[in-house]
C-alpha positions as CSV (number, residue, x, y, z in Angstrom):
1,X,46.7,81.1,-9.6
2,X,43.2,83.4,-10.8
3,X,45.8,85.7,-12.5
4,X,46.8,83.2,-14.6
5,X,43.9,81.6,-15.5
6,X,42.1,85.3,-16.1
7,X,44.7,85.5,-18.6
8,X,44.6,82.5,-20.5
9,X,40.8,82.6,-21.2
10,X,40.3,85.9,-21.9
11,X,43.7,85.6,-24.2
12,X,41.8,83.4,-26.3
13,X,38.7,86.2,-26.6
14,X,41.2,88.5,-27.6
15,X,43.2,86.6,-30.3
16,X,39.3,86.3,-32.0
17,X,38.7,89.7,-31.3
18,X,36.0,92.1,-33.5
19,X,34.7,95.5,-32.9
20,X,32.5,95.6,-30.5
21,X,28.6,95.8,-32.1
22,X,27.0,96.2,-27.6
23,X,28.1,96.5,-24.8
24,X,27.8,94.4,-21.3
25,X,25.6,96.4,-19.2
26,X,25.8,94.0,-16.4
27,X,29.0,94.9,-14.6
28,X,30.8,95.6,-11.3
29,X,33.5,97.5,-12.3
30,X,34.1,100.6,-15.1
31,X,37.1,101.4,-16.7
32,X,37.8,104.8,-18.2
33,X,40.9,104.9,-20.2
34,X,42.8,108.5,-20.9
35,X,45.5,109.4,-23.1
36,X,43.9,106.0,-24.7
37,X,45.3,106.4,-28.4
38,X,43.8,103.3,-30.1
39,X,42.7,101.4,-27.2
40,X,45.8,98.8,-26.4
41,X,45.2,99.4,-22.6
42,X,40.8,98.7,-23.0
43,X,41.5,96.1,-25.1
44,X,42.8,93.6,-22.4
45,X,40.0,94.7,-20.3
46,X,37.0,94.1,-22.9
47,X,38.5,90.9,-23.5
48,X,38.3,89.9,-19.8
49,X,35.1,91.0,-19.7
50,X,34.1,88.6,-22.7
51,X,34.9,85.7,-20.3
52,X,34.5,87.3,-16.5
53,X,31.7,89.7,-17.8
54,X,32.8,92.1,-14.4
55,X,34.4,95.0,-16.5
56,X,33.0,97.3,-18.8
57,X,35.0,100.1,-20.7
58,X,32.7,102.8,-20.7
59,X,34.9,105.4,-22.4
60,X,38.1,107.1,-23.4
61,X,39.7,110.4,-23.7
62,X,42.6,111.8,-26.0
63,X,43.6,114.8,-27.9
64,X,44.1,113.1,-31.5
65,X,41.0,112.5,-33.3
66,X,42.2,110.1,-35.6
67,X,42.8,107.4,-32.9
68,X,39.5,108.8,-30.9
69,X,37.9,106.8,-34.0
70,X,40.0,103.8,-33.5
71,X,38.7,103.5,-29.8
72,X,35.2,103.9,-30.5
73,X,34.9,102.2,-33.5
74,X,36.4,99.0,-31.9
75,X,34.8,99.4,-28.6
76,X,31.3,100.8,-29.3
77,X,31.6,103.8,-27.0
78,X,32.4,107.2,-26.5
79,X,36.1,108.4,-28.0
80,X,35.8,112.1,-25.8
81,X,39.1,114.5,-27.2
82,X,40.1,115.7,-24.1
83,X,43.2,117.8,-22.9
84,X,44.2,116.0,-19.7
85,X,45.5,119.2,-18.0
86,X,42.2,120.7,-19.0
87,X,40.2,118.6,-16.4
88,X,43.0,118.5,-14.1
89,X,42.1,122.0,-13.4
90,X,38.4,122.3,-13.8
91,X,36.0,120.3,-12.2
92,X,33.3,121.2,-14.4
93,X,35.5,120.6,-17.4
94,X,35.8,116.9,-16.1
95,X,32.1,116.5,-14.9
96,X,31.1,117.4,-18.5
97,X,34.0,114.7,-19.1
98,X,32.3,111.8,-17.4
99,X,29.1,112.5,-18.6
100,X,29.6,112.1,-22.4
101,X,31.0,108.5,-21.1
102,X,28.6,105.1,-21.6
103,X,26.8,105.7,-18.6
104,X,29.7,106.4,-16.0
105,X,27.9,105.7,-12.5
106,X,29.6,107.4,-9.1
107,X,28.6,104.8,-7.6
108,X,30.1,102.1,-9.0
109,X,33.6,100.7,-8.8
110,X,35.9,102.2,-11.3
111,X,39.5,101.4,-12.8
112,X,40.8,104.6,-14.1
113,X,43.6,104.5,-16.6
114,X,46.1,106.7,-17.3
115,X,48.8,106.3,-20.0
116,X,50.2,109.4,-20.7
117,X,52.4,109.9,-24.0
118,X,56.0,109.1,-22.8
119,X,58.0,111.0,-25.2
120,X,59.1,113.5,-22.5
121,X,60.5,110.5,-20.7
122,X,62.2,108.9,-23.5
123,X,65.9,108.0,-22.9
124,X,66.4,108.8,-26.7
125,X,65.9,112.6,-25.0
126,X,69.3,112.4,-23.6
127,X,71.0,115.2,-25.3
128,X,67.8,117.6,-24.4
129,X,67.6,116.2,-20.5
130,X,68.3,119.7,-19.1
131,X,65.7,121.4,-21.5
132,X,61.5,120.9,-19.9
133,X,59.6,119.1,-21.4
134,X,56.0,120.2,-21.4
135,X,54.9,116.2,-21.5
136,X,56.2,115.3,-18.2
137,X,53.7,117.2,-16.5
138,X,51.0,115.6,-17.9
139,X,51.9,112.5,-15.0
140,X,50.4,115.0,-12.3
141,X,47.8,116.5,-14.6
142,X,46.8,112.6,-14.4
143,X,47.3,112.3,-10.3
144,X,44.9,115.5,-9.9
145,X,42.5,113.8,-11.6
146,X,42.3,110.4,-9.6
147,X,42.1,112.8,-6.9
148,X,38.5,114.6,-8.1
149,X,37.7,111.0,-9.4
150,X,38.9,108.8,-6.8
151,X,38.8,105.5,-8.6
152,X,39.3,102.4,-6.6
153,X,41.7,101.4,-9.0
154,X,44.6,103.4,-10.9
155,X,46.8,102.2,-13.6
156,X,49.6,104.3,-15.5
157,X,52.2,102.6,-18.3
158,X,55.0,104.2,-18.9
159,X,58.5,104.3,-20.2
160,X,61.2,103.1,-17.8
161,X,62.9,106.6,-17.3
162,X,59.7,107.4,-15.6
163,X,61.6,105.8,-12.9
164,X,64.9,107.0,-13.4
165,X,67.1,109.2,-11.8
166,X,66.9,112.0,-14.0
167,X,62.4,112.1,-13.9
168,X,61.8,110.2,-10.7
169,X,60.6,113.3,-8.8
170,X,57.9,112.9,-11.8
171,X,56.8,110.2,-10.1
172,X,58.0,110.8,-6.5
173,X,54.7,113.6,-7.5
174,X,52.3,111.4,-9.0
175,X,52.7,109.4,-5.8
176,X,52.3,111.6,-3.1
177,X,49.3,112.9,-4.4
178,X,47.8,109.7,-4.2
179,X,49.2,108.7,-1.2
180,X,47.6,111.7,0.4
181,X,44.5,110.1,-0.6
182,X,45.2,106.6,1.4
183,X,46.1,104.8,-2.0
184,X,48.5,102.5,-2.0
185,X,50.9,102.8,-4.8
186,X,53.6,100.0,-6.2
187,X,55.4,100.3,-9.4
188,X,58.1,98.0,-11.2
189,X,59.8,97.6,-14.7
190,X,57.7,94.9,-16.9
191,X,59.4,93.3,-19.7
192,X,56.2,92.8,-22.4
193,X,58.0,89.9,-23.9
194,X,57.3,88.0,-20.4
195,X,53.6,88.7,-20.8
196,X,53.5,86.8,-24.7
197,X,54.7,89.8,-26.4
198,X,57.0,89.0,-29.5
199,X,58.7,92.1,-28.8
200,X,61.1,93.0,-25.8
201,X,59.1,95.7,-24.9
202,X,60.5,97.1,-21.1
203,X,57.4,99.5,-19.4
204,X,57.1,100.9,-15.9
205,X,53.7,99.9,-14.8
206,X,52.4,101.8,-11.7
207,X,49.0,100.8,-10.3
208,X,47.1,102.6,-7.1
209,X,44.7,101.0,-4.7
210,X,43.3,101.6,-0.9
211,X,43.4,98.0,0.1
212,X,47.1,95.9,-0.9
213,X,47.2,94.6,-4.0
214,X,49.4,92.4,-6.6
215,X,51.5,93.9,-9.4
216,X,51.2,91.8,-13.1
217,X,53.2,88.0,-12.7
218,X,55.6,87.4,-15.8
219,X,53.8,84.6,-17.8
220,X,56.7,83.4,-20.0
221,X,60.5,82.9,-18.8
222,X,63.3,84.8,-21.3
223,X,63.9,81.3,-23.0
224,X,59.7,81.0,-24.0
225,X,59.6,84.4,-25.0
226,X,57.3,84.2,-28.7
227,X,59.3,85.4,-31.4
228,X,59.1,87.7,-34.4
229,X,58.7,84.0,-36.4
230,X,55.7,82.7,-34.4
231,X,54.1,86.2,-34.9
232,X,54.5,87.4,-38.5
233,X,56.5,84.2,-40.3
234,X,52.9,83.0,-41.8
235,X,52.3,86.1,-43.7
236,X,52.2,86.0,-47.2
237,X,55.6,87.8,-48.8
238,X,54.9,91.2,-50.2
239,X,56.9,94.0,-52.2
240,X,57.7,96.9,-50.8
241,X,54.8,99.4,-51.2
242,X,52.5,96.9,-52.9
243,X,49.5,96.0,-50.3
244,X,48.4,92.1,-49.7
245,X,45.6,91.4,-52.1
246,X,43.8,90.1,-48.6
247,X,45.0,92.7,-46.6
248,X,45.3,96.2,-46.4
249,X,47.1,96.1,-43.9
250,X,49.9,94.2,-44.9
251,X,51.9,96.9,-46.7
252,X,54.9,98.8,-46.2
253,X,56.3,102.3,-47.0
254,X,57.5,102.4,-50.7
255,X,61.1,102.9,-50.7
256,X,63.8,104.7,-52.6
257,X,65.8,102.4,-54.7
258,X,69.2,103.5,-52.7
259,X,67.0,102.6,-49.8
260,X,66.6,98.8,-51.7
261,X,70.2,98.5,-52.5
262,X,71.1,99.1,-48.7
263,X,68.8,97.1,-47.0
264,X,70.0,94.2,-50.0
265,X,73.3,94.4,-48.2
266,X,72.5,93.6,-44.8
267,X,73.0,89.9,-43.8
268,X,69.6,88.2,-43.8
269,X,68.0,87.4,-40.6
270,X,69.1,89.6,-37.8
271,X,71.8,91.0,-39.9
272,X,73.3,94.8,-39.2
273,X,74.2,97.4,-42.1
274,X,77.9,96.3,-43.2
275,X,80.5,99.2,-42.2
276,X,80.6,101.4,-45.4
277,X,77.3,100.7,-46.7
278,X,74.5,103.3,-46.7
279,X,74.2,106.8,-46.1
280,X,77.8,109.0,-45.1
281,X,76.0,110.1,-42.4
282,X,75.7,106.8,-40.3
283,X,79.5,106.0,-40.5
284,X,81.8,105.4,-37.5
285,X,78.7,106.8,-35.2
286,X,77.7,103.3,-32.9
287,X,74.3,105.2,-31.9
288,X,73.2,104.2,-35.5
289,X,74.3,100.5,-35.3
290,X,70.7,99.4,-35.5
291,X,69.6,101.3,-38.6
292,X,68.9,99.3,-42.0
293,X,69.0,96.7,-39.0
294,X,67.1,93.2,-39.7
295,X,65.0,91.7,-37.0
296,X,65.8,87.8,-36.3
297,X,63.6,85.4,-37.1
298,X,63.5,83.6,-33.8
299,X,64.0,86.4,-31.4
300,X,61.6,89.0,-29.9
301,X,61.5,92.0,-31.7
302,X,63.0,95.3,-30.6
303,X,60.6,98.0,-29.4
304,X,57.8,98.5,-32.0
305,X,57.7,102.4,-32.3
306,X,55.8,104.9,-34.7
307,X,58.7,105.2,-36.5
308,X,58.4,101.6,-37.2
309,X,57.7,102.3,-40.8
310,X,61.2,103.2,-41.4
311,X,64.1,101.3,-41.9
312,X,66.3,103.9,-41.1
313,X,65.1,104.6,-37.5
314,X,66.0,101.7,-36.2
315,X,66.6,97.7,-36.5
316,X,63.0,97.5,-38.6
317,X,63.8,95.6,-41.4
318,X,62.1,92.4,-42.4
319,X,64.5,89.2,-41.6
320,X,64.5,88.2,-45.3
321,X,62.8,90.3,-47.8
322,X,64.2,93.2,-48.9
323,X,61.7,96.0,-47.5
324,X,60.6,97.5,-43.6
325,X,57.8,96.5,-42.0
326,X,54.3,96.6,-42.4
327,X,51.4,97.5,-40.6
328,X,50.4,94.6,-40.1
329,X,54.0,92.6,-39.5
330,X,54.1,95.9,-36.3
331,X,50.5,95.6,-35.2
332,X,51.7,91.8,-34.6
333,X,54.3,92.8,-33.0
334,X,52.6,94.8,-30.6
335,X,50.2,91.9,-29.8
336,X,47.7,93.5,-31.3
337,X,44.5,90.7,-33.0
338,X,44.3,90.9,-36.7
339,X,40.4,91.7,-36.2
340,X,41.2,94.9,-34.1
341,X,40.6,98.1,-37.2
342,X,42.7,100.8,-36.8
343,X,41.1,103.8,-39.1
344,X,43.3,106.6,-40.3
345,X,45.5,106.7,-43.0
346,X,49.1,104.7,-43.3
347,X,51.3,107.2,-41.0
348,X,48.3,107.3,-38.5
349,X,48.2,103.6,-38.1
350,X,51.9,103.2,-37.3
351,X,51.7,105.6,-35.2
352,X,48.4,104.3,-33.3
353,X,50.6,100.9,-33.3
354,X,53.6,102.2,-32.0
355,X,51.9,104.4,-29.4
356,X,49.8,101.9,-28.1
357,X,50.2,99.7,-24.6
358,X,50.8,96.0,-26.0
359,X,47.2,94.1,-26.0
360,X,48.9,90.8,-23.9
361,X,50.4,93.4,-21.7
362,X,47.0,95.0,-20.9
363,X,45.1,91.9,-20.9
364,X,48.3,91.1,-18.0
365,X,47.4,94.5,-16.0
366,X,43.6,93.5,-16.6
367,X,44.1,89.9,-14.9
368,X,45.6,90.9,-12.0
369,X,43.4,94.3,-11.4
370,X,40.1,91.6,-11.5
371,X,42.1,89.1,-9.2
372,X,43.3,92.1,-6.5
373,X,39.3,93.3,-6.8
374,X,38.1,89.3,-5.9
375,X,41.1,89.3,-2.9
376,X,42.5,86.4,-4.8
377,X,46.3,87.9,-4.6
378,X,48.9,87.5,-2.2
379,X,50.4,90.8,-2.1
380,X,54.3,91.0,-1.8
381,X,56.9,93.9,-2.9
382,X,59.0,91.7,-5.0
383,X,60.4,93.6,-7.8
384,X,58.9,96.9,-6.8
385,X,61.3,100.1,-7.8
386,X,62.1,101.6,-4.2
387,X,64.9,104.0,-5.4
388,X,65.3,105.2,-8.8
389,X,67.1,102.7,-11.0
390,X,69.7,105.1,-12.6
391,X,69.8,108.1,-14.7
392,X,68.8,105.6,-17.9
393,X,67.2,102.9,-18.0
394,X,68.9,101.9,-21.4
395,X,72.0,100.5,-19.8
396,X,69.8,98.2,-17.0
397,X,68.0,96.9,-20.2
398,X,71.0,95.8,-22.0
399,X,72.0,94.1,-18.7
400,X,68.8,92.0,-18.4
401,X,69.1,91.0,-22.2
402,X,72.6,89.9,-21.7
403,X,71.6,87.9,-18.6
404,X,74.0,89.7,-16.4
405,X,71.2,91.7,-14.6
């Protein structure tokens, strides 16, 4: 299958990835990228175009500056800050947009992304559900926009609850503005771990066309997944707060010593903080059985977030030393090449990390968006999301890790 093949030589471009010093001028197809963050979306398609030479990202937009200087410095072009909702409703606001881009051309094909920050979505919102979330309505800021561009191509990553009970008229929205416009839209649940993710990683992926088109094929069955071993177990062994000599970027948060002394007690290897142990706080509550967590050696990891830095947000604990992860163990995680150079300071890069669409994810998307483009897909609605799954999407996910969904 092209997919497939897409996707196996341009993985190999992105696991030797660099900043990009030029750009390929010779191209079919432009790919603007908002809400980009760091770039994890671009970078699966400037890896394809390393080995297909058809794409070209010619720009992104965001609101944070520090990961505006991620984007361009590892992709050589513009990083615009941009309010989405701004050019939603001004079209001169979104002409002067396009023009700061490298060399955006009307006429030319054009995959617009659109990842918008999913916090609003987030099932960890659950006791604020009934309270508006000003976020959410940046999904149809981003559907008036496809609209006044009217890309051949749309993609949007979310979080699952996207397409939930509880936000699906969200995306009930996004859709019928687009369908309005002839597109064609099909969305389904993707598990990043199927796409050579170490990291069970669940996303809605949502991707609009005019002609019918393929959705991203799982690479890798549950029992293949890669595991927190194959992706961080060669790493050298550092302290807690003390960088790698050879990388900066192999350092975790310093920690207090009560913080040492509990994450001592937890059971190497996928181990869980003992009943008693820790803070008074965390006792007899079950929605903090993953704090102080360890992650297991030969398992996925959990979802990478920006909180990733902390061993008391979650199960982000190394399996055997006695410290959370660092940036480097989390960019990893996310997929992310050692030679991709995140810039900002040691918050800002976990949060770039955790924000960020998995690289093997994108490079997925990217694969099958050049494939629909070539007509080299058979189009089918297998796993597409008809009807919203359910109010959370938390429960559905501990079904399909379970194997009883």
């Amino acid at each position: 299958m092209k997919e497939k093949q897409y996707f196996d030589d341009a993985k190999k471009c992105l696991e030797k990835w660099k900043p990009l010093s030029s750009s390929n001028d010779e191209h079919e197809i432009q790919v603007i990228d908002l809400f980009c963050g760091a770039g994890g979306m671009s970078l699966g398609f400037a890896a394809l175009a390393q080995t297909e030479g058809v794409f070209k990202v010619i720009g992104g937009g965001d609101i944070n500056k520090v990961s505006l200087s991620t984007y361009s410095h590892n992709f050589n072009v513009p990083g615009v800050e941009i309010d989405v909702q701004e050019l939603a409703s001004s079209e001169n606001k979104l002409e002067l947009f396009l023009e700061q881009l490298d060399g955006y051309d009307p006429s030319k094909k054009t995959v617009l992304i659109g990842c918008a920050p999913c916090q609003g979505f987030s099932a960890h919102r659950k006791k604020n559900w009934d309270n508006p979330d000003d976020r959410n309505g940046l999904v149809e800021a981003f559907a008036e926009v496809c609209k006044m561009i009217q890309p051949d191509c749309v993609i949007m990553e979310n979080v699952p609850e996207l397409l939930s009970g509880r936000y699906w008229h969200h995306f009930e929205n996004f859709r019928d503005k687009l369908t309005s416009q002839n597109y064609i839209v099909k969305q389904a649940i993707h598990n990043a771990a199927a796409q050579g993710v170490p990291q069970e990683r669940f996303r809605a992926i949502v991707m609009a066309m005019k002609s019918d088109f393929s959705l991203p094929t799982d690479k890798l069955a549950r029992g293949k997944f890669k595991t927190v071993r194959s992706a961080i177990g060669q790493l050298p062994r550092v302290e807690a707060g003390k960088p790698c000599e050879k990388d900066s970027m192999h350092k975790s948060a310093s920690h207090r010593n009560s913080t040492i002394e509990v994450i001592k007690a937890v059971p190497l290897d996928g181990g869980s903080r003992p009943n008693g142990v820790g803070p008074k706080c965390l006792q007899d509550f079950k929605g903090f059985a993953d704090v102080y967590g360890r992650l297991s050696w030969d398992k996925p990891a959990i979802t990478i977030t920006h909180y990733a830095r902390n061993p008391a947000s979650g199960r982000f604990v190394h399996p055997d030393q006695h410290r959370g992860l660092t940036a480097r163990e989390a960019a990893r995680l996310q997929s992310f090449p050692d030679g991709f150079e995140f810039k900002g300071g040691f918050d800002d890069i976990f949060r770039q990390i955790g924000e960020a669409v998995p690289p093997l994810l994108s490079l997925s998307v990217a694969s099958v968006t050049l494939a629909n483009f070539r007509r080299e897909t058979s189009p089918s609605k297998d796993n597409i999301v008809e009807l919203p799954v359910n109010d959370s999407f938390a429960g559905v996910i501990a079904g399909i890790k379970n194997g009883t969904k």
